[in-house]
C-alpha positions in Angstrom: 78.8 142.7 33.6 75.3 144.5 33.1 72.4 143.7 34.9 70.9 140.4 36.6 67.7 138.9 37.5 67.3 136.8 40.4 64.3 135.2 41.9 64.2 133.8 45.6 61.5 131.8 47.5 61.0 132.5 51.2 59.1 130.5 53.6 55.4 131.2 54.4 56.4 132.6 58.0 58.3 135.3 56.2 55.8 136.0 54.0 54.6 139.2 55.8 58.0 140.4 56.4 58.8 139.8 53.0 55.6 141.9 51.8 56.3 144.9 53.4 60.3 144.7 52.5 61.4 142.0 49.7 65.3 142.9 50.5 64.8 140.9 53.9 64.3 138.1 51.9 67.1 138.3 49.1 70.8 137.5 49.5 73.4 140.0 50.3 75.0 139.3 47.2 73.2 137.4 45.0 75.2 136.4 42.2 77.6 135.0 44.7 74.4 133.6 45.7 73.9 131.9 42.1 77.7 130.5 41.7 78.8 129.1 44.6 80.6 132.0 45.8 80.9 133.9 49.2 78.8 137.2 49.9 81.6 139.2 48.7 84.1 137.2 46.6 86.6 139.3 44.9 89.1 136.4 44.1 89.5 132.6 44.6 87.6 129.2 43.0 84.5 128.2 43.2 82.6 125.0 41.6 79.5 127.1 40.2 77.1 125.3 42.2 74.4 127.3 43.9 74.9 128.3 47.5 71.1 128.2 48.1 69.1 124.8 46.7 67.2 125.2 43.2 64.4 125.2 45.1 64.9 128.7 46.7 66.7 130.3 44.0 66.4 131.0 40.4 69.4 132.5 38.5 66.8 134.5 35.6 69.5 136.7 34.1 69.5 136.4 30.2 65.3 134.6 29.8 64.3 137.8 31.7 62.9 139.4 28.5 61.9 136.6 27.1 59.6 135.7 30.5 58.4 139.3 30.3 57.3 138.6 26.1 56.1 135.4 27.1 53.6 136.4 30.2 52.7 139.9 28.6 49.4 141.0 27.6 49.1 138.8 23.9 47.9 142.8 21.9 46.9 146.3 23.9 43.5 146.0 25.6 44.0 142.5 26.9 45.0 141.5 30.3 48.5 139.9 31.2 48.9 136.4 32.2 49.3 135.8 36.1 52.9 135.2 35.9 53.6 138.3 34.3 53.7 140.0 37.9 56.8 138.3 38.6 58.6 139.9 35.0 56.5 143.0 34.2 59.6 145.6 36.4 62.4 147.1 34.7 65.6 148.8 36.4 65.4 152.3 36.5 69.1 154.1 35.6 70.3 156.9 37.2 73.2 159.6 37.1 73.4 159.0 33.6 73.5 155.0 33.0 76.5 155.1 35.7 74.0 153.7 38.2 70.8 151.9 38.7 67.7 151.3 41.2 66.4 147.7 41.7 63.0 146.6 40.5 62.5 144.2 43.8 59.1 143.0 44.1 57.4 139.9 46.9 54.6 137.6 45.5 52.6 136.2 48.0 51.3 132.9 46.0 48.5 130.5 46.9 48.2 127.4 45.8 44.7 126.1 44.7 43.6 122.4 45.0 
């Protein structure tokens, strides 16, 4: 199975709440989330279509690394791209690889005219 990467967009009402905890923004389950499923699924069928529009949900998993290459800082002493803040986190294991900790992070983004 291994580990996925998910990115959500939230309303500018929630941005607050979203700030000070990023789970209040995310799916219960997000991969059920990403296929169609319910939060939950253990067996059934499912058309793979997103539960949530493209619009508020972006299934990452395998380009992960690849965003994090491609927004990095280009060679040590230079500064990362702006995007990178959305790829620089990694999961943290635990209790020997048998576990993990989330990297969840909320980017407040402005748009300039």
């Amino acid at each position: 199975m291994g580990i996925r990467y998910y990115a959500y967009a939230f309303d500018s009402d929630q941005t607050g709440k979203a700030l000070a905890d990023p789970l209040t923004v995310i799916g219960s389950d997000p991969f059920a989330d990403a296929c169609g499923l319910e939060p939950g699924f253990t067996q059934g069928v499912t058309d793979f279509r997103q539960s949530l529009p493209e619009r508020d949900l972006l299934y990452l998993d395998k380009a992960w690394p690849y965003l994090q290459r491609l927004t990095a800082p280009r060679s040590s002493g230079t500064a990362a791209r702006a995007a990178y803040r959305m790829f620089e986190g990694q999961v943290t294991y635990a209790d020997d690889g048998f576990t993990w900790c989330p990297w969840v992070r909320a980017l407040y983004l402005t748009r300039s005219h």
